[in-house]
KOLNU-221610 format. One record per residue (C-alpha): residue number from 1; residue in three letters; chain; x, y, z. Coordinates in nm, 2 decimals. Each point is the difference from the previous one (the first is absolute). Layout:
BEGIN
NODE/NUM/Ala/A/X/Y/Z
...
This chain:
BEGIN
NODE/1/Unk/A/0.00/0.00/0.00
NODE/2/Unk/A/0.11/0.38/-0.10
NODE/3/Unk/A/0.30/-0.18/-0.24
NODE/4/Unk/A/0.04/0.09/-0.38
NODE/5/Unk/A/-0.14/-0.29/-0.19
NODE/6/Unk/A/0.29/-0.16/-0.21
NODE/7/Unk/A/-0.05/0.00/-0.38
NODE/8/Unk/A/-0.02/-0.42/0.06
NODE/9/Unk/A/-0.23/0.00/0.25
NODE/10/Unk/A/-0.18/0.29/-0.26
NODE/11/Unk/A/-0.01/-0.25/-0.31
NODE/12/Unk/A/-0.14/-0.23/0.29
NODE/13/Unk/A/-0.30/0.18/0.07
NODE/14/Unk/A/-0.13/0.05/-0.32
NODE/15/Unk/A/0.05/-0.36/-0.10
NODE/16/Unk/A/-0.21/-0.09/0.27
NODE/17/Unk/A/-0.22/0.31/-0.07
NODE/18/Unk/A/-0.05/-0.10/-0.37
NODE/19/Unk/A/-0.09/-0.33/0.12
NODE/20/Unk/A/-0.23/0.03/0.19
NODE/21/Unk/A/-0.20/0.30/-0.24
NODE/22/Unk/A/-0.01/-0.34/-0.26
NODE/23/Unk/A/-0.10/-0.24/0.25
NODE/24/Unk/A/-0.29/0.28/0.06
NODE/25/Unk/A/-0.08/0.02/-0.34
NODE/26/Unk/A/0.00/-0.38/-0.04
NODE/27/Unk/A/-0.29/-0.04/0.28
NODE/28/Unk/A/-0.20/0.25/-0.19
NODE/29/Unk/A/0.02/-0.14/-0.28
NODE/30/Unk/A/-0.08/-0.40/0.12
NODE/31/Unk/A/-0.30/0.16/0.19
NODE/32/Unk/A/-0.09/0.15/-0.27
NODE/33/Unk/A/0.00/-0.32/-0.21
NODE/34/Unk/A/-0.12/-0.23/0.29
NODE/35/Unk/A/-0.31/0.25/0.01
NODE/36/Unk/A/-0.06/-0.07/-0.36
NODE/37/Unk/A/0.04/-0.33/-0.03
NODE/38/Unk/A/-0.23/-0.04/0.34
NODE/39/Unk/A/-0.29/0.20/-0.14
NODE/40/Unk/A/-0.01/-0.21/-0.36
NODE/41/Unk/A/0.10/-0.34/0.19
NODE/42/Unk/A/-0.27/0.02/0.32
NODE/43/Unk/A/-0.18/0.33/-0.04
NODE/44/Unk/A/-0.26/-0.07/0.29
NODE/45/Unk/A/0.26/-0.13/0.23
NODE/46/Unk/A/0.21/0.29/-0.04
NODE/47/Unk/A/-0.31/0.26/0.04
NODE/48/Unk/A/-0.04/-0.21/0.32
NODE/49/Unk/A/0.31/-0.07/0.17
NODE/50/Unk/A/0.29/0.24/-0.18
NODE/51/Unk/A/0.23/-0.16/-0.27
NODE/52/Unk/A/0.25/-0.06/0.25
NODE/53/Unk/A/-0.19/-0.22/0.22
NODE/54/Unk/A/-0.15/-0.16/-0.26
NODE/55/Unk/A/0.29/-0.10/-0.20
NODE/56/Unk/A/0.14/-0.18/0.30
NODE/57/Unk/A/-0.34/-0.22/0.07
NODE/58/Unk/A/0.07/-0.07/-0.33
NODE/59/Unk/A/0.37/-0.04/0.03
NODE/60/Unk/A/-0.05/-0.24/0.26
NODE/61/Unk/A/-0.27/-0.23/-0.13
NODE/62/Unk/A/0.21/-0.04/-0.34
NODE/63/Unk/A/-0.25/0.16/-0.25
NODE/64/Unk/A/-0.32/0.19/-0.02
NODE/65/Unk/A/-0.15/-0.32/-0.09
NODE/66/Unk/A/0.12/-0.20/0.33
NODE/67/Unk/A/-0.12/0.28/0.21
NODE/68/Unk/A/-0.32/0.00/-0.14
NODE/69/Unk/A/-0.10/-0.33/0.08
NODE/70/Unk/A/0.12/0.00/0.39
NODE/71/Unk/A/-0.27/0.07/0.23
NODE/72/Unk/A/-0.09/0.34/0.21
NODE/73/Unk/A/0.16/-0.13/0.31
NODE/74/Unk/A/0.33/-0.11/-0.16
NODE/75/Unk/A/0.04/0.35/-0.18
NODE/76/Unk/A/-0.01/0.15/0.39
NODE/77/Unk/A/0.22/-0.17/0.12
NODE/78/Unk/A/0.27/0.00/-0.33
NODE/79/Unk/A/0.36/0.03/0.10
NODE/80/Unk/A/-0.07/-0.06/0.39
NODE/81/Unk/A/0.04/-0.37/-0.09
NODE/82/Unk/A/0.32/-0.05/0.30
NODE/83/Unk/A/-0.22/0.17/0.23
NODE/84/Unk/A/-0.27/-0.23/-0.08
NODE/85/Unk/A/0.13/-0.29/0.06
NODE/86/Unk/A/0.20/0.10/0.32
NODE/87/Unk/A/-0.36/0.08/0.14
NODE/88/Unk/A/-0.09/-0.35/-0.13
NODE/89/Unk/A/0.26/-0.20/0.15
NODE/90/Unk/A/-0.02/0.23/0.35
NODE/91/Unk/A/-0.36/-0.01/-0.02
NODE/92/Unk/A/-0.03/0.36/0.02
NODE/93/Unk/A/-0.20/0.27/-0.17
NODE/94/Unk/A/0.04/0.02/-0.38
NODE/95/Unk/A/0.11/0.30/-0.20
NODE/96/Unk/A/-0.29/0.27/-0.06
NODE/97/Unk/A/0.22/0.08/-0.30
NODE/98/Unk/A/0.31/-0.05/-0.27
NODE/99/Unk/A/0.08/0.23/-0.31
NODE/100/Unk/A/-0.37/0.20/0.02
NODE/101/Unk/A/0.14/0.18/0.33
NODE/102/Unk/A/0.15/0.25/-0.27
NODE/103/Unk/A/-0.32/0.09/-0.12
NODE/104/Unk/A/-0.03/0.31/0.12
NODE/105/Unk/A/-0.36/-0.01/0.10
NODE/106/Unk/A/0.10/-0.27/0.23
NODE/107/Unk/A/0.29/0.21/0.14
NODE/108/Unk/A/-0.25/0.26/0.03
NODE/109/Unk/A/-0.23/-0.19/0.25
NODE/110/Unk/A/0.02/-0.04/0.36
NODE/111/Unk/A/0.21/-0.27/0.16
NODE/112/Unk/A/-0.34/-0.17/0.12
NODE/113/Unk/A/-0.16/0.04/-0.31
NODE/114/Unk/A/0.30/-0.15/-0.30
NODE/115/Unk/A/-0.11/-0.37/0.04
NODE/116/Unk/A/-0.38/0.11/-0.11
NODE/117/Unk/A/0.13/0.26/-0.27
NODE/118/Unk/A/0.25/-0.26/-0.13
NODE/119/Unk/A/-0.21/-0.26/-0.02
NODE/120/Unk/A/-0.26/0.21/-0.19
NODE/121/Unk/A/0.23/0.10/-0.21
NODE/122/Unk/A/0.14/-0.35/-0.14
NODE/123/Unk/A/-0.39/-0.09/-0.10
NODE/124/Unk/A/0.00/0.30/-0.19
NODE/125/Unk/A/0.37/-0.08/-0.16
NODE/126/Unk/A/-0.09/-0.33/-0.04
NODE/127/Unk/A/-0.30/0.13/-0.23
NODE/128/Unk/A/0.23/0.23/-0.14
NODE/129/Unk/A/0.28/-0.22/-0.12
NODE/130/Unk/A/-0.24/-0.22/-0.15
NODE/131/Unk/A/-0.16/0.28/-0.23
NODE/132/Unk/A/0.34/0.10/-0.08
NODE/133/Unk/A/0.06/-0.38/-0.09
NODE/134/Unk/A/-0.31/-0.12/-0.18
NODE/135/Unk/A/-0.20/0.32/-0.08
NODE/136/Unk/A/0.04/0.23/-0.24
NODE/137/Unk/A/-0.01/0.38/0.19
NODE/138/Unk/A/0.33/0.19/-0.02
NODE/139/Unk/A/-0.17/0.35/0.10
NODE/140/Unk/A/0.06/-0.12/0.40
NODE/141/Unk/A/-0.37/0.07/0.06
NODE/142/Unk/A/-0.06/-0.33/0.21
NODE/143/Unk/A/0.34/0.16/0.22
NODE/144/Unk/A/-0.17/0.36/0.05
NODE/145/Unk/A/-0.29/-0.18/0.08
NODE/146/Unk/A/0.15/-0.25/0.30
NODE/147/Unk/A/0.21/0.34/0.12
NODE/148/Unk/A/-0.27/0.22/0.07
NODE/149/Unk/A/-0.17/-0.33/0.17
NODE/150/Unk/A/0.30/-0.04/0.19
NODE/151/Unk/A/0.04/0.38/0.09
NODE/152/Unk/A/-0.36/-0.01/0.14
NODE/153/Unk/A/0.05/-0.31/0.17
NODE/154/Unk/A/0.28/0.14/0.21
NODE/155/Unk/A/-0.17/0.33/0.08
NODE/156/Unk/A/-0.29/-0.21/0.13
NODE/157/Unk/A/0.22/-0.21/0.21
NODE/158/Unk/A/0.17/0.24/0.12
NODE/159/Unk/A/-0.28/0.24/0.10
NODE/160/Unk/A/-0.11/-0.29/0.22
NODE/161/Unk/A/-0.25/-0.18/-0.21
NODE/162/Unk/A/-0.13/-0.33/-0.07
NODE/163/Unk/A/-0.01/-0.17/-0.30
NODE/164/Unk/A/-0.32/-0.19/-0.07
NODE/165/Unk/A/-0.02/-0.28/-0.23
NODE/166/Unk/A/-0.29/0.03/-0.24
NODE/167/Unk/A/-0.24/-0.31/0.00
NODE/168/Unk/A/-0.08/-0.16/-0.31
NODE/169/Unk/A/-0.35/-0.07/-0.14
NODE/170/Unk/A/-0.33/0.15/0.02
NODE/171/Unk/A/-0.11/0.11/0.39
NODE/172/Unk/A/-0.38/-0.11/0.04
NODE/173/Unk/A/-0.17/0.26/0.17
NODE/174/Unk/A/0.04/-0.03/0.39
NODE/175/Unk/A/0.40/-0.07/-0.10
NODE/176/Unk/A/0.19/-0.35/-0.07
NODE/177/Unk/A/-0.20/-0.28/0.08
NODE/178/Unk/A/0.11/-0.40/-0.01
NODE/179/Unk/A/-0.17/-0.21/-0.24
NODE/180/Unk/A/-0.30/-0.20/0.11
NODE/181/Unk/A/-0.17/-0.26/-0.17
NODE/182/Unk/A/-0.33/0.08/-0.12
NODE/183/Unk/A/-0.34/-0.14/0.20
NODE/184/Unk/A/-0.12/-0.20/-0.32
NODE/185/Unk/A/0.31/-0.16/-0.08
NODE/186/Unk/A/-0.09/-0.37/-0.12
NODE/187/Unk/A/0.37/-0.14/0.15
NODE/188/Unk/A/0.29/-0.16/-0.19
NODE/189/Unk/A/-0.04/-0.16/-0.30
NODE/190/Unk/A/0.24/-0.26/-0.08
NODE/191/Unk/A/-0.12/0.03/-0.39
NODE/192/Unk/A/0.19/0.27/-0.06
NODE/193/Unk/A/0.38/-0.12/0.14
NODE/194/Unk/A/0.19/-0.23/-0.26
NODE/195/Unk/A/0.02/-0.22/0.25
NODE/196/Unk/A/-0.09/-0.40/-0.04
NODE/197/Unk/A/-0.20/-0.15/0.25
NODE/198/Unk/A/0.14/-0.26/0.17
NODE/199/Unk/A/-0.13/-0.33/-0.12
NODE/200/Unk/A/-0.28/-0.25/0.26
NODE/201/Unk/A/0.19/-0.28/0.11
NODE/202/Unk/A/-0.11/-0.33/-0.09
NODE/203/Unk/A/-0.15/-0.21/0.25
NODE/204/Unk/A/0.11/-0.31/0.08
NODE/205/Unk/A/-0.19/-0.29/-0.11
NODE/206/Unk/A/-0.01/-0.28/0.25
């Protein structure tokens, strides 16, 4: 410190300075390229998740094809794999999460509330993913769609609110009621099973 820098230690510094601007301008320039080829390779995904993210899921299953066919809970829980089977073996809690941590909606969330955002947001990858596989959508519109699910689903679970599942078919008119059998029913009738009926026995003649 406070010592004249030495034409050597000079030519030093802007080696090191020059190498570091084209390392710079490297980075830029494979984001830039990763961010292309992201948006024409899994446009959905990428509206989802961020190119980064997703190219890793799909880095780590081996192609867009393999991580389309592995299930909601398996996409969770991708690239915590060690950790799962430690809490396996130890019979001890299992990971909440693997590579979808980085999602920044996830990061986003409260410590109490990752493992419910994280495991929402692998369903919605997992339908995702398999768009970008098998459909034919490259606008991303199935990804803005999930996100503003996603982004609403966080607010409400963060506010304090419950999710409530919705209940499928038709509500009679005092609410859900279990099926009874109606007062004129005739019974069974064995007519209409493709079943045989079992043959008499023959009696024994003496």
């Amino acid at each position: 410190m406070g010592t004249e820098i030495l034409t050597e230690d000079q030519g030093h510094l802007r080696t090191l300075s020059k190498q570091v601007f084209e390392i710079a301008e490297y980075r830029a320039n494979l984001a830039e390229y990763l961010k292309n080829r992201m948006a024409a390779v899994a446009p959905n995904l990428t509206m989802l998740i961020g190119e980064l993210v997703a190219a890793k899921l799909i880095s780590h299953a081996g192609s867009l094809m393999n991580l389309a066919k592995l299930p909601a809970s398996t996409i969770q829980i991708l690239g915590a794999e060690k950790a799962l089977f430690r809490a396996l073996k130890a019979k001890k809690n299992t990971p909440k999460y693997g590579l979808i941590y980085n999602a920044s909606i996830v990061g986003a969330a409260k410590n109490q509330l990752k493992g419910k955002i994280s495991r929402t947001l692998a369903n919605k990858c997992a339908l995702c993913v398999r768009y970008d596989a098998l459909g034919e959508d490259v606008e991303g519109n199935m990804g803005l769609k999930n996100k503003a699910y996603m982004e609403g689903r966080a607010k409400l679970l963060e506010a304090g609110g419950k999710v409530v599942r919705q209940k499928t078919g038709a509500p009679a008119a005092g609410g859900f009621n279990k099926w009874a059998a109606k007062p004129n029913n005739a019974g069974f009738n064995n007519g209409n099973d493709f079943v045989e009926e079992p043959k008499k026995k023959r009696q024994k003649t003496e």
